[in-house]
N, C-alpha and C positions, 0 to 999 in steps of 0.2 A: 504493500500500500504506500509505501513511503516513495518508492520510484514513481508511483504513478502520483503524489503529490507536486514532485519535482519534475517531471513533464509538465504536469500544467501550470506551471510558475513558468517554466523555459519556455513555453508557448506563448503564455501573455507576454513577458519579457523580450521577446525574440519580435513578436508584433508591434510594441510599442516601439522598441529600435526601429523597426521598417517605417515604422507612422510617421519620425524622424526624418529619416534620408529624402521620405516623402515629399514633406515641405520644402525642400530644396529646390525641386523641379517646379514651382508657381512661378506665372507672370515669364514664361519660353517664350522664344518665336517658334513658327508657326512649322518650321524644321526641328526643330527639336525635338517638338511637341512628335508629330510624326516618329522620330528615331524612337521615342521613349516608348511611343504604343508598339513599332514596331519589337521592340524589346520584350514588352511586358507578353506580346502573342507568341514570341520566343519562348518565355519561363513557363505561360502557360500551357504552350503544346508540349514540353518536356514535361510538364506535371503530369498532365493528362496521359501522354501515351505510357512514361516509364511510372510514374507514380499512382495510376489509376487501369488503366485498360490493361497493361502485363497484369498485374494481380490479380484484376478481376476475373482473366480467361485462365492463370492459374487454380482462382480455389471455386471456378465452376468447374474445370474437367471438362472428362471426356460427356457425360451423360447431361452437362447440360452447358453446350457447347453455344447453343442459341442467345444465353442467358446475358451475355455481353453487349451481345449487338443489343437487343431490345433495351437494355437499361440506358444504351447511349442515346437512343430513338428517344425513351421517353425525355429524357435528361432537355434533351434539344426541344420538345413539344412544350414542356415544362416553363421553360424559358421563354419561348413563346408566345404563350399563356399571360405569362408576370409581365412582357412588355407590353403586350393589349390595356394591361392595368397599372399603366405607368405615369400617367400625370397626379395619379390619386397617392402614390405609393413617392414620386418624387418630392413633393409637396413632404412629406413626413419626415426625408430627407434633410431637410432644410435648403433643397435647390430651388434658386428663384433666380438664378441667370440662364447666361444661352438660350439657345434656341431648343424647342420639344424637342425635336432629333435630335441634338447633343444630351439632355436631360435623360432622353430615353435610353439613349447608349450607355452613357456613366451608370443608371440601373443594373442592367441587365447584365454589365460588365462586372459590378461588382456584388448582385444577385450569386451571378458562374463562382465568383472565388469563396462565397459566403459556405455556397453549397456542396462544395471539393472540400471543405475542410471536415464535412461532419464524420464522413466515411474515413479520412487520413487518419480523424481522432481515434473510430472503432477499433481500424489497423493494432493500432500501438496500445489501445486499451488491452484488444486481445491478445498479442505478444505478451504483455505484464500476467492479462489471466491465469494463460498457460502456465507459468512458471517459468519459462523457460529465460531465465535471464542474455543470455548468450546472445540471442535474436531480437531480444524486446529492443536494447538499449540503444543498437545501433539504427534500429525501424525508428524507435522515439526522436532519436536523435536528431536524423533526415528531416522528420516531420519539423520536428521545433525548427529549426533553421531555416529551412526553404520558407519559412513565414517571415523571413526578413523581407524579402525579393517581393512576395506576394504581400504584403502590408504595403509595400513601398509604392508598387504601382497601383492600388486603388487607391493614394491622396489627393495625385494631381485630376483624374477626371471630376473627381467629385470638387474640388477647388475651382477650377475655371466654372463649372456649372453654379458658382454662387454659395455654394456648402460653407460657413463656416469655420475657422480652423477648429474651432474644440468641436463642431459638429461633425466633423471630418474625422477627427480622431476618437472619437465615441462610435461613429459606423464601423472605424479600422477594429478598431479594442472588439466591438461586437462578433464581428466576423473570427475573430483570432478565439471567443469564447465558446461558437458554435465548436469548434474542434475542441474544447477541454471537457465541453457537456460528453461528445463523441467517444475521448479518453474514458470517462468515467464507464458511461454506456459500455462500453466494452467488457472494461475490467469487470463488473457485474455482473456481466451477462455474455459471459462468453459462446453457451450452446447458441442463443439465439442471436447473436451478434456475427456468428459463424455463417447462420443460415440467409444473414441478409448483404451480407458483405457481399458479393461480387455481383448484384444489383445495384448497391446500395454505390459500389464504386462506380461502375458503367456509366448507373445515371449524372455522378458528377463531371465525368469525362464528357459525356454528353453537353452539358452545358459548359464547359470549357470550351469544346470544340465548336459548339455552335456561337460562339461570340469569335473567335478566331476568326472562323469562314464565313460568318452572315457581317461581320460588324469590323472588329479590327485591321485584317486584312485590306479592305473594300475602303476604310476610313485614311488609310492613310497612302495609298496610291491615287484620293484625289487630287490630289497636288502634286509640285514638282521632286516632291524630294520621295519616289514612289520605290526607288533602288537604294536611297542611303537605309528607309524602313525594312527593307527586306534581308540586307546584311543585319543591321541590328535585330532581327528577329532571329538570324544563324546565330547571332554574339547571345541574345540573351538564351537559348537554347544549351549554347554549348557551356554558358556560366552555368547552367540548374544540372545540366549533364556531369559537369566535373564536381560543381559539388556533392550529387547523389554517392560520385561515385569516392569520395571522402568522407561520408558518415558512415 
């Protein structure tokens, strides 16, 4: 129990640092802006495919091999869904700049990272369950950390959209707590944490994926700097790649 206290301290701690780096990026030009989304669709399709989708087609198997794809489907309908009911749900934000389509994307975008954390939490809850220290620490460990990178880049959409700063860093702190609630869940509830985990992962990949390719992607090749975002999206990729592969 005591590891699984000091993950969720490393969690909230590892997200306030990201909330930080965050506020650096306010008030870019309009290339930067671009480089920095391009980046953030970098960390999150590293998240997505090695931190969510591999695990998820490992602990469905062979017997339910379908299991992946459909949680990615719903993941992305989901998302969908929450931007139809986005002027109501931005409002609560405290966004009251930009335009509806910037408003609705900062959502949705930070909706996908809200929703990737609950499953990461399960993960590392159920490692601690098990017993098996060996496996837990280093699973915890990836998690806590890669919340830097992901805190970091939900600050600036939500800032240009009128957020804020301490409402900004109260949405960051929220998202970073969904995965401590996930931690616990686990640890608890390992049999039935077992059973929903690789749905439960799928669908956050899904909504990863679907702000990549319906939103990120698309937002920052409207303008001229459509090839600097695109290397920074191999840069931020291969930053979450080599950190994975040092925790």
């Amino acid at each position: 129990m005591d590891y699984v206290l000091i993950t969720a301290l490393a969690i909230a701690l590892c997200c306030a640092f990201g909330a930080v780096i965050g506020f650096l990026f306010k008030d870019i030009s309009p290339t930067v802006e671009d480089a920095v989304n391009g980046l953030a669709a970098g960390i999150m399709l590293c998240a997505a495919a090695l931190g969510l989708v591999l695990p998820s087609v490992e602990f469905s198997g062979d017997r339910a091999a379908w299991l992946p794809g459909l949680g990615i489907i719903c993941g992305a309908v989901f998302l969908t869904l929450i931007s139809r009911a986005g002027p109501a749900l931005t409002r609560r934000m405290g966004m009251n700049g930009g335009s509806d389509l910037s408003r609705n994307r900062a959502l949705v975008f930070v909706a996908a990272i809200a929703i990737h954390h609950f499953p990461e939490g399960i993960a590392a809850g159920v490692s601690f369950g098990t017993g098996d220290l060996g496996d837990a620490i280093p699973v915890a460990a990836g998690i806590a950390f890669q919340n830097i990178p992901e805190a970091m880049i939900i600050i600036p959409p939500l800032l240009s959209n009128g957020t804020g700063k301490r409402h900004a860093v109260v949405v960051s702190v929220i998202s970073g707590m969904v995965e401590v609630i996930g931690v616990f869940f686990g640890y608890f509830a390992v049999s039935l944490s077992r059973a929903i985990l690789p749905f439960a992962l799928a669908f956050a990949a899904g909504t990863m994926l679907y702000v990549i390719v319906d939103d990120i992607v698309p937002q920052t090749h409207e303008r001229s700097a459509g090839r600097l975002a695109s290397y920074a999206a191999l840069l931020g990729f291969c930053i979450m790649l080599t950190a994975r592969q040092f925790l």
